[in-house]
Structure formats: C-alpha cells, structure tokens
N, C-alpha and C positions, 0 to 999 in steps of 0.2 A: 474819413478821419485823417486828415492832411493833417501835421503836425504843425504845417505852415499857415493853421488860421488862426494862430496864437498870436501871430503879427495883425492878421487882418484886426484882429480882437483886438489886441494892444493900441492899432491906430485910432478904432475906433472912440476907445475908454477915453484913453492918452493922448490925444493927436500930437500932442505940442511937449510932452516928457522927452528927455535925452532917449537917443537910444543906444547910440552907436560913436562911440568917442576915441580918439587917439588922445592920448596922454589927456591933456585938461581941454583938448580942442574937442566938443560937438560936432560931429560930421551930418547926423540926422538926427531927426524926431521920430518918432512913430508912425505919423504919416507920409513924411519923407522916405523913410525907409521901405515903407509899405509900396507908395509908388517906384523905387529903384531894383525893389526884388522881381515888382511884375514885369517890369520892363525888361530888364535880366534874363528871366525865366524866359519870355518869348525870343530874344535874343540868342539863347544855347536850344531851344529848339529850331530856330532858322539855321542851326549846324547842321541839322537831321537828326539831332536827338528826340526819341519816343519814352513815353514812360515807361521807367522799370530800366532803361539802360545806366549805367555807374557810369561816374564821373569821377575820377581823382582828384584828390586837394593835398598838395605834396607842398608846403610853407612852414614856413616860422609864422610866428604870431603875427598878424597883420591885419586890419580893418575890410580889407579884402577878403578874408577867410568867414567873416561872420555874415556878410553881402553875400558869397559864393552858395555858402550853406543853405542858408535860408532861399534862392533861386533854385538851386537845384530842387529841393522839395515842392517852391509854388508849381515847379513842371513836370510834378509825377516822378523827379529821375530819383538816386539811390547815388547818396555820398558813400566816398572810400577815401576817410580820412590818413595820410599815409604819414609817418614818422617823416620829419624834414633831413634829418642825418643819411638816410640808408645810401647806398653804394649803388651804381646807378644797371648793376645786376641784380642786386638785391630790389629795386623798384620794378625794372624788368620783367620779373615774375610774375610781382602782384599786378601789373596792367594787365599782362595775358592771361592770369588766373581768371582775374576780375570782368578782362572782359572790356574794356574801358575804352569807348571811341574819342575822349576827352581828356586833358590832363590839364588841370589850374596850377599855375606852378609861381612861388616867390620868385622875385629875379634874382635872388642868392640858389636858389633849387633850378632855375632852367636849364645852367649845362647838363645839370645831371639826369633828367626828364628826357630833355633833348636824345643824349645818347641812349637811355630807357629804352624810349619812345622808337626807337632806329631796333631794337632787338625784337619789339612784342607787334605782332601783323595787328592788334587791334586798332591801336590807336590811332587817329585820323588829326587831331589836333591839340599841340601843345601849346596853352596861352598864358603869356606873362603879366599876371597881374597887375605890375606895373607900368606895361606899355599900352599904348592906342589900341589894340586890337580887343582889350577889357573893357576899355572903356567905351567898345563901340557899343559892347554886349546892348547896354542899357538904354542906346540912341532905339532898341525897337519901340515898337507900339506894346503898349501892356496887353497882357493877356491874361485870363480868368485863371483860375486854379483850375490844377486838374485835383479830381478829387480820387482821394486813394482809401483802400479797406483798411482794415486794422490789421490785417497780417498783412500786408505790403508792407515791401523790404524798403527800409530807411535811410542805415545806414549799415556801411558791411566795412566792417574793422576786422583790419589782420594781426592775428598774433602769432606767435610761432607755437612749437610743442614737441614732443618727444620726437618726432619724426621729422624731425628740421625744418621742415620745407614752413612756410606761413599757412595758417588755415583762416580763411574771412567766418569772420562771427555772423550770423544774419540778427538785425534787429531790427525788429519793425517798426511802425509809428503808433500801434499799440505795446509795445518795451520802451520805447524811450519815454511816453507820454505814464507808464506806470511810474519808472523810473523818480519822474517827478513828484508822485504824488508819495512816493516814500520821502522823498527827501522832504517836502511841506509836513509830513507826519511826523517825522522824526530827527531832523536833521537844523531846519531852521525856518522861522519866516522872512518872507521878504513884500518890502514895501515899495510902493512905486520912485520914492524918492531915490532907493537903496540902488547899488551896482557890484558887477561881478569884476574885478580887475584880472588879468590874466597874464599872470607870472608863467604860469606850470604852460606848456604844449596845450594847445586848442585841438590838436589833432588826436589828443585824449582826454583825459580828467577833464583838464578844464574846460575843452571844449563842449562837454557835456554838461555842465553849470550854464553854459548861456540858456539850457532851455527855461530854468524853472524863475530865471529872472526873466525870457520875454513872455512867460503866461502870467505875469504878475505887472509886466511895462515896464520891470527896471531897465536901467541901463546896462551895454556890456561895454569893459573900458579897457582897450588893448593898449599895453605900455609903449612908447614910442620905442624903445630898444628892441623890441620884438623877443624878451624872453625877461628873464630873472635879474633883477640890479636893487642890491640894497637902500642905496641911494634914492633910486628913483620912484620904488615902492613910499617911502619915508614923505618922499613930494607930495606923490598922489595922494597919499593918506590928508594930509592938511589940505588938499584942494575937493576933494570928494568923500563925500560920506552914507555912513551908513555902506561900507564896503566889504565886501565877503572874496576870500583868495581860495582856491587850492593851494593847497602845497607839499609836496613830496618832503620826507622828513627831513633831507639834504638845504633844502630851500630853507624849512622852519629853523633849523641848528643855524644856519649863516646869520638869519634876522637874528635869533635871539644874542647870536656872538660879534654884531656887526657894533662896532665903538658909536655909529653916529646915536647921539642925543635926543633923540626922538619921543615922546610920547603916542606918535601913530594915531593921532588921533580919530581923523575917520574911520579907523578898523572895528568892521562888527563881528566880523566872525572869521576864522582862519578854520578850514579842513582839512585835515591830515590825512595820509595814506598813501598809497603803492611801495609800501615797504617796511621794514621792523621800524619800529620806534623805541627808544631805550626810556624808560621810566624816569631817568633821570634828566633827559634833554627835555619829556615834556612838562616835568614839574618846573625845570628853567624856564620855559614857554610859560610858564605858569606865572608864574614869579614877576616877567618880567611883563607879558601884557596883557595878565588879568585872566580871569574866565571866558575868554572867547575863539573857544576851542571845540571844535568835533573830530571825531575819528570816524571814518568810514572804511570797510572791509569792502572789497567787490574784484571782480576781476571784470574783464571783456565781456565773457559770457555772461553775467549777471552785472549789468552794468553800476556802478559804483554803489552797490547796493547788494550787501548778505547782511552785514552789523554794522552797529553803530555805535559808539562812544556820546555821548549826548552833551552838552553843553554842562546841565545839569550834573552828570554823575562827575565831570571833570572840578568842578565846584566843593564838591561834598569830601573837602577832606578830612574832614572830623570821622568821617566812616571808618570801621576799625578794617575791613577791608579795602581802605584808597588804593593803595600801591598795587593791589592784587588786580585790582579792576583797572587801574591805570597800564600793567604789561597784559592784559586782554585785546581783545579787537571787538570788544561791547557783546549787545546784545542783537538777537535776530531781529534788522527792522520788521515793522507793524503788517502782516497781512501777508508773509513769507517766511514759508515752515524753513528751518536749517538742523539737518541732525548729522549725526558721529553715525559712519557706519566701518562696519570690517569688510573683510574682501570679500565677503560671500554677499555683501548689500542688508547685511542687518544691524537695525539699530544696537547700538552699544551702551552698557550703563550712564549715568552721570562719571564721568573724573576718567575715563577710558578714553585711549588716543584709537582714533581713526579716521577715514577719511569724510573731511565736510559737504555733505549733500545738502543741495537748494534747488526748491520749488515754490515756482508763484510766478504771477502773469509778465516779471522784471526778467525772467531767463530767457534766453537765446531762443531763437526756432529753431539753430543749426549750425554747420557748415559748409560756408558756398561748394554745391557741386561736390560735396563730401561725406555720401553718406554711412561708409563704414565709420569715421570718426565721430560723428553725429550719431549716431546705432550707440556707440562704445560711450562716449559720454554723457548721456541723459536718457542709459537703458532704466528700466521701470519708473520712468517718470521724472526719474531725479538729477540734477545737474551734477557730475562729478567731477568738484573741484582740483584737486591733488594734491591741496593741500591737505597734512594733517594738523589733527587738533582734539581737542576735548572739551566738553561743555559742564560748567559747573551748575549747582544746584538752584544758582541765581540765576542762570540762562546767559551768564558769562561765554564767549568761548576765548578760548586761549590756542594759539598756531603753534605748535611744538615743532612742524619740518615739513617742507615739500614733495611728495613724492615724486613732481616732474625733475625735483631738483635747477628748479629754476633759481636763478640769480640776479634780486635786482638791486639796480645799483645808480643811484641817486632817483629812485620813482621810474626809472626803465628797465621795464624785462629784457631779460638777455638769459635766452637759452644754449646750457652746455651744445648740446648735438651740431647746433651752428656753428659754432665756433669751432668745434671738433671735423668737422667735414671740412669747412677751410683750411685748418692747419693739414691733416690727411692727404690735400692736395698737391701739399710740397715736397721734392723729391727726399729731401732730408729725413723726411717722417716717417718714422716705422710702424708706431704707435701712440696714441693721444688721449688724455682722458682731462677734463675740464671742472674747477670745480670753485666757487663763488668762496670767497677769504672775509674775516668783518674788517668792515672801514670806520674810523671813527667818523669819518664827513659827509662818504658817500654809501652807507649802510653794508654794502658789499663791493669788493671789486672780484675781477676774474684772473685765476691762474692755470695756465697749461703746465701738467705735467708731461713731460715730450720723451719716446723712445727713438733715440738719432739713429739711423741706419749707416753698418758700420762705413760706409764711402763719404759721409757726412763729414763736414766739415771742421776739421781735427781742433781749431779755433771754438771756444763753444759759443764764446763775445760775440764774435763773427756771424756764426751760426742764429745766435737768437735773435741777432739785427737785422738777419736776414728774414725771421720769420715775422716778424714786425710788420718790414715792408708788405711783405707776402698779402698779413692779414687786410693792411690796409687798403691794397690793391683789389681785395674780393667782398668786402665788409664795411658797416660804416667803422668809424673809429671809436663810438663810443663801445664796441663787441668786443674789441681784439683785449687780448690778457694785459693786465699790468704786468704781471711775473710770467716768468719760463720756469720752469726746472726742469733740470736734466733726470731723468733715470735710467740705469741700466736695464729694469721691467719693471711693467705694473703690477701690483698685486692683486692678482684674482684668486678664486674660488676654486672649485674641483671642476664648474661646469667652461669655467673661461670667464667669468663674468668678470669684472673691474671694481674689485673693491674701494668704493669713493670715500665710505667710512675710514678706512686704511689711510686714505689721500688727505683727507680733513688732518688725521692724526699730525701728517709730515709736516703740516704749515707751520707747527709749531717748533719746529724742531730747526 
C-alpha cells in the first residue's frame, strides 16, 4: 500500500493530463512524471538510502518539492517535511531526532542545512535542489517501487508541544491515504481537469492537498514566487481552472482586502484553517467570491481532518443559525468519532467545554521514538487534542481555548515554552512567561512578558533590542515576540504557577 501508486494510477488513466506546473508553465504529464520519480527514487537509493530511512525536505514552495516527495515514497523511504524559516539549530535537532542521512534543501534553505547538517552526526548529504547534483538524481536507471504495508511510516511531521522540544507525528501511508478519502466525502470533488495551487507551505497544509488531486490526476501548480502573492494568485486564476487553494485565514483576509479587480475566475474552491477565523472576514470572503469555501479543523496528528465547514452549510444563509455555524469549526468529518471530554476522559454533555478527542483510521500512530508522549496522548484509544471546545446539539463544535496554549499566528503554530526557553537563555532574564495577543491580519501575534534581573540593562529600549537579536540568533523569526513588557513579577498562584489568564488581562491595559 505505497501511496506512490497513485502516480503510477494517474500515468496510466492520464498519461498526457498536466501534472506538475510552475506558474502557467507544464513541467510534466503523468507519465512524464511517473518516469522522473522512478528514476529519482533509484537515484537517492544509489546514496545508500534503504527503506524506512527519512529524508528531509527543508524549501519554500518549489516544483522540486512535489518531484522529491513523491521519490522518496516510490523508494520505500519516509518524508520529514521541515518548516523552511527555522533557525539552523532549530533544524539541527529535527535531522538527529529524525535520524536523516539526507537533507533536500531550496537554495534559499542551504546555508542553513549546511550548518544544520555540520551539528547532527546523521546526516551524510545535503542537496540543492537547484544545482546539478538533483538533477543527477534522475540521470539513474528507473527502478520498480518498493512496496510498503499500511502502517509503514510515510511521512513524520514535527510539531512542537508543551515540552518545547519538537515531537515527529508518525503517519503512515494508511493516514494520509484515509486522510483523502475524508476530504472526497466531505470536503470537495476533484476532477482530472481541476488543480491545487499552492499558496500556503507545501511542507504542510498544502502540501498534503497534493495527495487527493494526484489520486484523481489533477494537476499540482506551484506559484513561481514560491509562496503567497495577490497578484500572482489573480494570474493563475484566469490561466487555470477548476482551482482549489489552501489558505490560512491571514492569506484569505489579504485576497478579500487586496484592491486588484478581479473576478478570480478559475477559483473552485478556497479551504480555510490553521487558525481562528472571525465570522465577519468569512462572511466578507463570502461576499466577495461567492460560495466557494470550506473550513477544515485538524491538527498534525489527525491530519487536516477532525471537522469540516462544508461548502454547502457556508451557502445556507437564510438558516436562523448561519452566524452560529459560521464561528464553529463544522462538523465531525464522515467515518471519525470526535467527543468533549473532562479531565478524567469522560464524555461531557452537548454545550459543555472540554477537551476534543478523535478517533479513526486519519490519527497519528505516535511519536517518533517518543513513547511516554505517545502513552499521554492517545491513552484509551483517543487522540487528545488540547484544544478545548464544546459540541452542540447539531454536532457543531465550537473551540473556546487551547489548553497547550498554543499561538498561531498567520496559519503557523508557535509554541509559548519555545519561545520562553530562548529568552531564559539571556543573561538579562530572570523570569519569562509568553502568551499569544489577537492580530487583526495575522490572527495572533506573540508577547513576552520579561522579569530583567537587577544587573540588567538600566536602558529598557536597549535591553528589549537586545532580546530581539538574541531571539533571532536561536529561533526562526517568524517565533520571536512582537512586544516585550517589562515587569517587576509574574503573577502566580499559591503553588508558583504563572497565571497567563492574569497576563492576557495586562494586554489590554
């Protein structure tokens, strides 16, 4: 159950449908592609790669990333798609976590690989995409798929979590391939004509939408900018059709408020998610291009898949509850149980907040090599998300709060504990407590509240420009706080704890 004979399938259906495009340019067909992945795949195995080893994919959006992926799976191995921002300590990790005698890297990502790669004993070879040494990959002789079980590991995606450090999600090529088959149930159809455009990170969200357009032979179509441009979206739209985007709620609020004159016409469908969305920016999305809208709930572990906003309910606004169902995050997709439970793990009435458990064959098998955290979050069966929430009588659920207190901020998670152990690190720091502020553009940004230690630097200007650099030098940039405050103490508890409710209070103040 290779995930990667969904190509073979597609050449065969499709030979001659797009598959693989830069901006409006055609790179390959189905069949073309079919022959560049085998070649590919025999290619990173004449590295000495065996199946079941990870390979990192550390880019920006590139035509290269969609080539990489799909090889690495015709050859048995296991992607570890990595965030293209991170801090090349912060990659560091995840290569030795992971394990990774390989590293694919943009030529905007190679210094930072480079030095990565110099920190973790695994890695044996860093290769730039866009130099001769990729493109030898595919000068091999093709070679046959290796054929993988359904719980063989896929792809292993790092997320952080309470404990700072990143944990790899495991998912198999039985999770990503259910994955799909919620989204054809309840998310959208796609036809072979159709294609995915890829605004949002490939090395998440979006990059998990190429799957259910190549079991179907659409095309995937990476924007030549290699990320998010209004303009250039508006292009694509008039040159290809039948198009479906991710997009983080930051992305959707820019198109809806972007002056160019567009009807967008190729746009079939826009999905929304990794983050709050305000009722009133989607009714604007509404407004301005029609019903072609889904919302999807999911995290890492349950990959883009717990609930769903339906095309349909986004339509229905004559319903006396529109707006109720519009600030939910839908309904539990088709064939995957989602309930409210309290801290002892029991279900809770309908309209009671607690936390959201999911199970079905789209959840995680684990945590690479982590099994206390793996034990902790999918004990008796069920995935425990952290988020809280409540579920109404329609099978709505509604997110009222995060218990990991995660903060995300334009569709990227960014966890306080990181941010708080970097700062920690600087001599100025006595104490540090971190806690996510609302943005109107970017959903949330991050603020440190900072206890100076009295030898700290009597300038506080000074001081907080200091902590800046600081962050920047251990952390990608998109982590580090927009704001400082100073305080003279945190407010804690009787036990010591750090009241972050207290901290929410001061923003306003």
């Amino acid at each position: 159950m290779n995930i990667a004979h969904w190509l073979v399938s597609a050449a065969q259906r499709h030979p001659q449908a797009p598959a693989l495009a830069w901006g409006r340019t055609v790179l390959h067909n189905h069949a073309g592609l079919a022959r560049q992945v085998s070649a590919m795949a025999a290619g990173l195995v004449n590295l000495g790669l065996k199946p079941g080893d990870r390979v990192g994919l550390v880019m920006r959006n590139h035509p290269a990333y969609w080539e990489s992926l799909l090889s690495i799976w015709h050859a048995g191995l296991v992607a570890v798609p990595i965030h293209s921002q991170l801090h090349p300590k912060e990659l560091a990790y995840i290569f030795a976590d992971a394990g990774t005698p390989l590293v694919l890297a943009h030529p905007s990502t190679l210094s930072a690989c480079e030095q990565a790669a110099a920190l973790s004993p695994t890695v044996r070879h860093v290769i730039d995409v866009g130099a001769a040494a990729y493109r030898q990959l595919a000068q091999a002789s093709p070679m046959a798929m290796v054929e993988r079980a359904p719980s063989d590991l896929a792809w292993l995606f790092y997320t952080s979590g309470t404990t700072g450090r990143p944990k790899g999600v495991m998912l198999s090529h039985l999770n990503l391939m259910a994955m799909c088959g919620h989204y054809f149930a309840d998310v959208d159809t796609i036809a072979v004509q159709d294609c995915v455009v890829h605004a949002a990170p490939m090395s998440h969200g979006s990059g998990l939408y190429t799957l259910p357009h190549l079991a179907q032979a659409a095309c995937n179509v990476v924007p030549e900018s290699g990320g998010f441009d209004a303009q250039e979206l508006f292009d694509l739209g008039a040159h290809w059709s039948g198009i479906t985007m991710f997009a983080a709620p930051t992305m959707l609020k820019r198109l809806v408020e972007s002056p160019i004159d567009d009807p967008f016409t190729g746009l079939k469908t826009i999905v929304y998610g990794g983050g709050p969305m305000y009722v009133a920016d989607i009714e604007a999305a509404l407004a301005r291009f029609g019903p072609r809208f889904a919302q999807i709930y999911g995290q890492g572990e349950s990959p883009m898949t717990i609930t769903v906003s339906t095309k349909a309910m986004h339509q229905d606004h004559h319903h006396p509850r529109h707006a109720m169902r519009l600030a939910s995050v839908g309904r539990p997709f088709q064939g995957l149980e989602v309930k409210v439970m309290d801290a002892q793990d029991q279900v809770l009435p309908l309209d009671e907040i607690g936390e959201v458990c999911v199970r079905g064959q789209v959840v995680m098998q684990g945590y690479w090599q982590n099994p206390n955290a793996s034990a902790q979050t999918l004990r008796n069966g069920w995935l425990h998300t952290g988020d809280m929430g409540s579920l109404d009588e329609e099978g709505y659920l509604t997110l009222k709060d995060r218990s990991k207190d995660l903060i995300i901020s334009g569709g990227t998670n960014i966890y306080p504990r990181e941010v708080e152990e970097v700062l920690l690190l600087h001599p100025d720091i006595s104490e540090v407590s971190v806690v996510g502020q609302a943005h109107p553009e970017w959903g949330e940004e991050v603020v440190a509240f900072v206890v100076l230690r009295p030898h700290a630097l009597v300038d506080q200007a000074q001081a907080l420009h200091a902590l800046d650099a600081h962050c920047l030098d251990h952390m990608a940039r998109f982590k580090r706080p927009k704001q400082y405050r100073v305080l003279q103490q945190l407010p804690k508890n009787e036990t010591g704890k750090v009241l972050k409710t207290e901290l929410r209070q001061l923003l306003n103040v």
